[in-house]
C-alpha positions as a Markdown table, in Angstrom:
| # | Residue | x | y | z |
|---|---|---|---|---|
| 1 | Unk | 0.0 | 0.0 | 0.0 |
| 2 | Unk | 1.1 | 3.4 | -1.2 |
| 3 | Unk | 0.0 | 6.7 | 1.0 |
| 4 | Unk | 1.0 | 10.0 | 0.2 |
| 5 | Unk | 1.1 | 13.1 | 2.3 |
| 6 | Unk | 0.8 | 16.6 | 0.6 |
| 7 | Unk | 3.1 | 18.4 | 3.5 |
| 8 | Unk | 6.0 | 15.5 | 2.8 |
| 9 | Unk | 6.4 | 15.8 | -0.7 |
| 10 | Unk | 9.1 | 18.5 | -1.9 |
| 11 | Unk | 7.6 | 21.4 | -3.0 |
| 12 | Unk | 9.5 | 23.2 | -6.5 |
| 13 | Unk | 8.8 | 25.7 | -9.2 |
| 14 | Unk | 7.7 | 24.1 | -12.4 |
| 15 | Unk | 8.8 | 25.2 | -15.8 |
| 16 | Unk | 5.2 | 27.1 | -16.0 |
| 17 | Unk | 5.9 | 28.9 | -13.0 |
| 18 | Unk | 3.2 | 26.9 | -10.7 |
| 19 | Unk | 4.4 | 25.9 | -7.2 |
| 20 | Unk | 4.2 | 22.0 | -7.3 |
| 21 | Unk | 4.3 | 18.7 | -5.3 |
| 22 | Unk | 4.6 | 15.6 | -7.1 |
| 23 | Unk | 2.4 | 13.0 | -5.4 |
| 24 | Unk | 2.5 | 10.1 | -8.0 |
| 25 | Unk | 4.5 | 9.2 | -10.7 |
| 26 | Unk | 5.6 | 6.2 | -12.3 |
| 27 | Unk | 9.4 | 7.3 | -13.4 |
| 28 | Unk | 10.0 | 8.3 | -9.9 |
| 29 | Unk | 7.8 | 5.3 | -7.8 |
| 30 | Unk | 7.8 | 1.9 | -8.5 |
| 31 | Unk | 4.0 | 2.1 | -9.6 |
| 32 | Unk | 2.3 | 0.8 | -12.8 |
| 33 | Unk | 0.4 | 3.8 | -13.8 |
| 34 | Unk | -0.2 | 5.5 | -17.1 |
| 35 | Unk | -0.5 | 9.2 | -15.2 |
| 36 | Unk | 1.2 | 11.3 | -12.7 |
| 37 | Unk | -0.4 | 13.4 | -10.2 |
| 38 | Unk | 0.5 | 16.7 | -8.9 |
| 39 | Unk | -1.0 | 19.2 | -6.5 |
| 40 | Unk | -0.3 | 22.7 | -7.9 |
| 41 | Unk | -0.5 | 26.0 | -6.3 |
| 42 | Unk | -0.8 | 29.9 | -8.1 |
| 43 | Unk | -0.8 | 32.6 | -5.7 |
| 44 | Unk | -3.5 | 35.7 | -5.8 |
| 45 | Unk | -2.8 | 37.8 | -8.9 |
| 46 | Unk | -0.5 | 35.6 | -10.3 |
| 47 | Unk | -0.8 | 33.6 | -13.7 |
| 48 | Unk | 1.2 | 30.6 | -15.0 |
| 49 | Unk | 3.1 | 31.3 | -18.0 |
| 50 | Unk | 1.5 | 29.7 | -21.2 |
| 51 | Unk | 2.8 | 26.2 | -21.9 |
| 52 | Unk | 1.4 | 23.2 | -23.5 |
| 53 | Unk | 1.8 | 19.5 | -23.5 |
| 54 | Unk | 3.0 | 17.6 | -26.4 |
| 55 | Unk | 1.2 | 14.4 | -26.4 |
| 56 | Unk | -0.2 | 14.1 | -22.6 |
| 57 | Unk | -3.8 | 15.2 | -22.1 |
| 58 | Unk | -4.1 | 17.2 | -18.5 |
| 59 | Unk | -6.9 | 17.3 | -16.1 |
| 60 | Unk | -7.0 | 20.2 | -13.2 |
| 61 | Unk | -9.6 | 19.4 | -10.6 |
| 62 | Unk | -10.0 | 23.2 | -8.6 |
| 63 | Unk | -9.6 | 22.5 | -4.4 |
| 64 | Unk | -9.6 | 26.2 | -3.6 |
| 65 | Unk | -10.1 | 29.2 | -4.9 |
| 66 | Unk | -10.9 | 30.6 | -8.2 |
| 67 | Unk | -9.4 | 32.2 | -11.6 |
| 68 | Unk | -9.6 | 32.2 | -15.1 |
| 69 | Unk | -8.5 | 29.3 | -17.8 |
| 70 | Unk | -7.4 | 29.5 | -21.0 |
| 71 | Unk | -6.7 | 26.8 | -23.5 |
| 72 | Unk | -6.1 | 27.9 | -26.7 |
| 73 | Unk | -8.2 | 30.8 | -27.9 |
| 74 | Unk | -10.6 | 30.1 | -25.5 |
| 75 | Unk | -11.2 | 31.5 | -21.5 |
| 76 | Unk | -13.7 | 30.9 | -18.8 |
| 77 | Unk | -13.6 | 31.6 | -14.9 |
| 78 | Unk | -13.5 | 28.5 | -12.7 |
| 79 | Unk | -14.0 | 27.9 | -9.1 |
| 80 | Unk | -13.1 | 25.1 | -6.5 |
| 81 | Unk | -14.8 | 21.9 | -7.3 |
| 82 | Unk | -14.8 | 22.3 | -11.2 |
| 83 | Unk | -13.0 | 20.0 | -13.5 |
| 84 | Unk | -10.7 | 21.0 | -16.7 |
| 85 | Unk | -10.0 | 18.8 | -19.5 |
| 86 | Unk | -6.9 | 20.0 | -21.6 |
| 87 | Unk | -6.0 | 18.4 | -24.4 |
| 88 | Unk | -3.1 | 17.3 | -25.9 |
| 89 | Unk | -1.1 | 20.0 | -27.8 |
| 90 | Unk | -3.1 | 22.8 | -25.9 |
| 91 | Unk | -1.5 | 26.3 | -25.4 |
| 92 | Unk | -2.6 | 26.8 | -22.0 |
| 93 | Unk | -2.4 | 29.1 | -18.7 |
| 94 | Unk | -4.4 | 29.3 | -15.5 |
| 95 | Unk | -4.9 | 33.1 | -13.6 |
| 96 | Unk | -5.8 | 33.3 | -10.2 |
| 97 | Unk | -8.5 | 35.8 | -9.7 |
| 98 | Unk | -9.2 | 35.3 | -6.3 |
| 99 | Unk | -7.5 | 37.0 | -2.8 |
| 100 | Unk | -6.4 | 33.3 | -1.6 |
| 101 | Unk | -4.0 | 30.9 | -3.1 |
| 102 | Unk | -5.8 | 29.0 | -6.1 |
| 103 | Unk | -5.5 | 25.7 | -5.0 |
| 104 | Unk | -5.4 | 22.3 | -7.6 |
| 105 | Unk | -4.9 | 18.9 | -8.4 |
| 106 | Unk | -3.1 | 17.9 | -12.1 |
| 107 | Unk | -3.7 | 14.6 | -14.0 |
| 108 | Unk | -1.1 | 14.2 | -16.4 |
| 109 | Unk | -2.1 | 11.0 | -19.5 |
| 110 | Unk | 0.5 | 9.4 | -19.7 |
| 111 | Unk | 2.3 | 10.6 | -17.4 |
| 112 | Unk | 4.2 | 14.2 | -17.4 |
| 113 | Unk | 7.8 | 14.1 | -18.7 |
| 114 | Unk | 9.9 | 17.2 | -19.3 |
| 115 | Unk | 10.8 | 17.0 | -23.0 |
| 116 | Unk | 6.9 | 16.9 | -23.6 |
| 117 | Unk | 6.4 | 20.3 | -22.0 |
| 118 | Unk | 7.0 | 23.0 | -24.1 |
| 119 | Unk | 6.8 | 26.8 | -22.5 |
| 120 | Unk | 5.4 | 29.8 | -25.1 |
């Protein structure tokens, strides 16, 4: 059995600018998954920078807080408890509009791997 804490995973700046904690991966665990999952933070008024991922599709699932998404030409607020598809290839950033730390979960298939991430 496999149980992961939030507070004991190392927290690090990805390449979009989000703060992140890995919580599962299958390059880095010995787990037979397809996806990776990582708890992501943006802080009030900031925005990630526009990125998109090759060939992985990407879910966020909001925990707290709230902002605005954009994939591709497209944007819409979202709130805590709202799921985003992104597809693969997507351009995509995430704004928070909110005065507390926007707050979500990413669901990387397959799984997230640096040479697949490109930054705009």
């Amino acid at each position: 059995m496999l149980i992961k804490t939030l507070q004991t995973c190392n927290e690090f700046i990805a390449g979009d600018n989000t703060i992140l904690r890995e919580l599962l991966h299958p390059d880095k665990m010995d787990l037979k998954l397809r996806y990776s999952l990582a708890h992501a933070v943006v802080k009030p008024g900031e925005t990630s920078l526009w990125h998109r991922l090759k060939t992985a599709s990407e879910v966020y699932y909001i925990l707290e807080g709230e902002g605005m998404m954009y994939i591709d030409n497209e944007s819409q607020n979202v709130r805590s408890g709202q799921s985003i598809y992104i597809p693969p290839n997507a351009k995509q950033r995430i704004k928070n509009t909110g005065k507390s730390d926007l707050k979500f979960l990413c669901i990387v298939d397959h799984a997230w791997k640096k040479e697949n991430e490109e930054i705009l």
